[in-house]
C-alpha positions as CSV (number, residue, x, y, z in Angstrom):
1,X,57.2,68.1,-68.9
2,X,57.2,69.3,-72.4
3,X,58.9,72.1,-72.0
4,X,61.8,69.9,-70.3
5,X,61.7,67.3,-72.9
6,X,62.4,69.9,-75.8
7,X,65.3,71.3,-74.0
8,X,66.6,68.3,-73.7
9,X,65.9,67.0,-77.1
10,X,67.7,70.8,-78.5
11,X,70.6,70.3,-75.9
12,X,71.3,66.6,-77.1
13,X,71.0,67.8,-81.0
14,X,73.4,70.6,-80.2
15,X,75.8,68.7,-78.4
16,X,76.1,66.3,-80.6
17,X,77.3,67.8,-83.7
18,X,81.2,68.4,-82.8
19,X,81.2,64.7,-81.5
20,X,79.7,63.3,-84.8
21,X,82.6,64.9,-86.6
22,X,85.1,63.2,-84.6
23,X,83.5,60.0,-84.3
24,X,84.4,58.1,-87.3
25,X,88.3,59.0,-87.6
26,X,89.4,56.4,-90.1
27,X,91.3,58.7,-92.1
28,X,95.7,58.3,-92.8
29,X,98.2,60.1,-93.1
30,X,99.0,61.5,-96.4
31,X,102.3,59.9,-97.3
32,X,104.1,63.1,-97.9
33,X,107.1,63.8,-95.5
34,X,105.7,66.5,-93.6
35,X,102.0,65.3,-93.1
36,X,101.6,67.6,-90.6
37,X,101.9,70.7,-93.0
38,X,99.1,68.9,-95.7
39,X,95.7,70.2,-95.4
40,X,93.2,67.3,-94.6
41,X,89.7,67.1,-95.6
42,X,87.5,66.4,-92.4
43,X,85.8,62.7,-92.8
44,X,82.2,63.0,-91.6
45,X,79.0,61.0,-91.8
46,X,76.7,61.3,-94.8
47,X,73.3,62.6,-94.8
48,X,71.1,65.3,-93.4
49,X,72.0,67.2,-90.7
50,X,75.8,65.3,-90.3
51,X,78.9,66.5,-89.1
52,X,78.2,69.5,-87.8
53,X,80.0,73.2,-88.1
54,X,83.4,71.3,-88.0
55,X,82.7,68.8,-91.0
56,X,83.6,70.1,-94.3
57,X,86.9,72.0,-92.9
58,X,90.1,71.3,-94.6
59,X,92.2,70.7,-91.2
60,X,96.2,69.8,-91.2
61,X,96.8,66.5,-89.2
62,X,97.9,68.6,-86.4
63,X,94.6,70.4,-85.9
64,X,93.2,67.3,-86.2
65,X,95.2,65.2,-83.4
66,X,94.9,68.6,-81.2
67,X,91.2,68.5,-81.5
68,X,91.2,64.5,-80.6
69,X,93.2,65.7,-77.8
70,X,90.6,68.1,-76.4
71,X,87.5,65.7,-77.4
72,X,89.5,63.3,-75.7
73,X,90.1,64.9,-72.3
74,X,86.7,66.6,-72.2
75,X,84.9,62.9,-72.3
76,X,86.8,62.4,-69.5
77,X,86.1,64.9,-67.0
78,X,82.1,64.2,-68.1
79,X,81.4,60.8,-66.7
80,X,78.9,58.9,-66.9
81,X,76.0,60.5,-64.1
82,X,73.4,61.1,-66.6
83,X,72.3,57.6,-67.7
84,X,72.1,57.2,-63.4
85,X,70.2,60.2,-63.0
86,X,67.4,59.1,-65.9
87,X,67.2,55.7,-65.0
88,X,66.5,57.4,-61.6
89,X,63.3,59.6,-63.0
90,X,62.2,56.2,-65.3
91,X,61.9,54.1,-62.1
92,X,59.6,56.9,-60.7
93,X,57.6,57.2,-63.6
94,X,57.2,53.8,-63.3
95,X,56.5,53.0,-60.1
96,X,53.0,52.4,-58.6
97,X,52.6,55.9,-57.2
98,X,53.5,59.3,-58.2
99,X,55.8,60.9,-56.2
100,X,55.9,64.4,-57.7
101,X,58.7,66.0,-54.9
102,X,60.9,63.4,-55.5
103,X,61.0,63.8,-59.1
104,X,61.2,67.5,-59.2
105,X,64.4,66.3,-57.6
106,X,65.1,64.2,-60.2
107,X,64.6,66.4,-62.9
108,X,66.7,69.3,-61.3
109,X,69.7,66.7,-60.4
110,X,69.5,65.6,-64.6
111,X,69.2,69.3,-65.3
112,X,72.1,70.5,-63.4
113,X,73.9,67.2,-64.9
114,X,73.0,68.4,-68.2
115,X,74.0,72.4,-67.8
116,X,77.5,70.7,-66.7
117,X,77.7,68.6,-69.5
118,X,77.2,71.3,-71.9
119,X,79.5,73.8,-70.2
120,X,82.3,71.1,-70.6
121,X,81.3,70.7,-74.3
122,X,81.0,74.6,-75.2
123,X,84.9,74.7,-73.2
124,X,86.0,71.6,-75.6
125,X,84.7,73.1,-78.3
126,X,85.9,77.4,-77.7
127,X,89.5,75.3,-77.0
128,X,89.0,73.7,-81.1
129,X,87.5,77.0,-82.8
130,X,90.8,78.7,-81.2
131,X,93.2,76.2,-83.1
132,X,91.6,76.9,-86.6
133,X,92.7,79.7,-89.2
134,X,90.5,82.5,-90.0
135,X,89.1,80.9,-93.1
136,X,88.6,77.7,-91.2
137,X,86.9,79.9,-88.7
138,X,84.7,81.7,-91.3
139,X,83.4,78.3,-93.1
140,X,83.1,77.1,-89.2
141,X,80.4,80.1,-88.7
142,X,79.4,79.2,-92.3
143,X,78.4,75.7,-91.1
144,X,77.2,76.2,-88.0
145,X,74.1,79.1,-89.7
146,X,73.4,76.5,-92.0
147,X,72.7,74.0,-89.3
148,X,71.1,76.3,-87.4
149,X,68.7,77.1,-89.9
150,X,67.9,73.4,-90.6
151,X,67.6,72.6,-87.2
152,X,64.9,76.0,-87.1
153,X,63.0,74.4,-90.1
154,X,63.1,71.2,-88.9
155,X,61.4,72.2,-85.7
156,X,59.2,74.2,-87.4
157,X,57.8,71.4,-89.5
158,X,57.4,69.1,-86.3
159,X,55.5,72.1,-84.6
160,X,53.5,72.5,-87.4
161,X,52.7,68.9,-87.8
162,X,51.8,68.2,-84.4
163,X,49.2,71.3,-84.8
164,X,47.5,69.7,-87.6
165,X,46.9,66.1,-85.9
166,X,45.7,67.7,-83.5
């Protein structure tokens, strides 16, 4: 159960950093003629461990509206099966009795819910990467070691932690 509950807490962490990026879009137009030519700097949360390998890049309005465009229709074809499925596995751990074939169902159904939902996002997200430029590509990589790295330490610390209250 560990074991499941770490991948899932990785998978979320991962799969959340292109959507933080996108989330909070409040940015204009600039108010030249041709905004579509005018790098834009990309609006992120922040705070540690915001935005993701995306923040930070200097996108044109186009890149931007193509990559709401793919965010857009990749939430779509996702639905919304995996608050079902663990509602599912809560109402077994809850229940009276411990019914440990039917939630090795469970778990597989949220697994193979979960391995979809992140091949959809890695698709999405291979379809941005393509539209940037090869410096926007470079700091991309950039930002997405640094994260990486973060994410290591962070785990890291947790790890250690739990090993010492132990």
């Amino acid at each position: 159960m560990r074991k499941l509950t770490a991948l899932f807490v990785a998978s979320t962490l991962a799969l959340g950093s292109a959507s933080m990026a996108f989330a909070a879009d409040t940015t204009t137009a600039p108010a030249a003629t041709d905004s579509s030519a005018a790098p834009m700097k990309m609006m992120h949360h922040k705070g540690e461990g915001k935005g993701g390998p995306f923040a930070g890049l200097n996108l044109t309005e186009q890149q931007r509206q193509q990559m709401r465009d793919i965010m857009k229709e990749s939430h779509q074809k996702r639905g919304a099966g995996m608050k079902e499925e663990r509602q599912a596995l809560h109402s077994l751990v809850a229940s009276d009795s411990f019914d440990e074939a039917k939630a090795k169902t469970q778990i597989d159904a949220i697994s193979k819910a979960q391995s979809e939902h992140m091949l959809e996002r890695a698709k999405a997200e291979n379809k941005m990467y393509n539209l940037l430029t090869p410096e926007q590509k470079k700091q991309y990589n950039e930002n997405y070691q640094k994260r990486e790295q973060k994410m290591m330490d962070h785990m890291n610390n947790m790890k250690s932690k739990m090993t010492t209250a132990q």
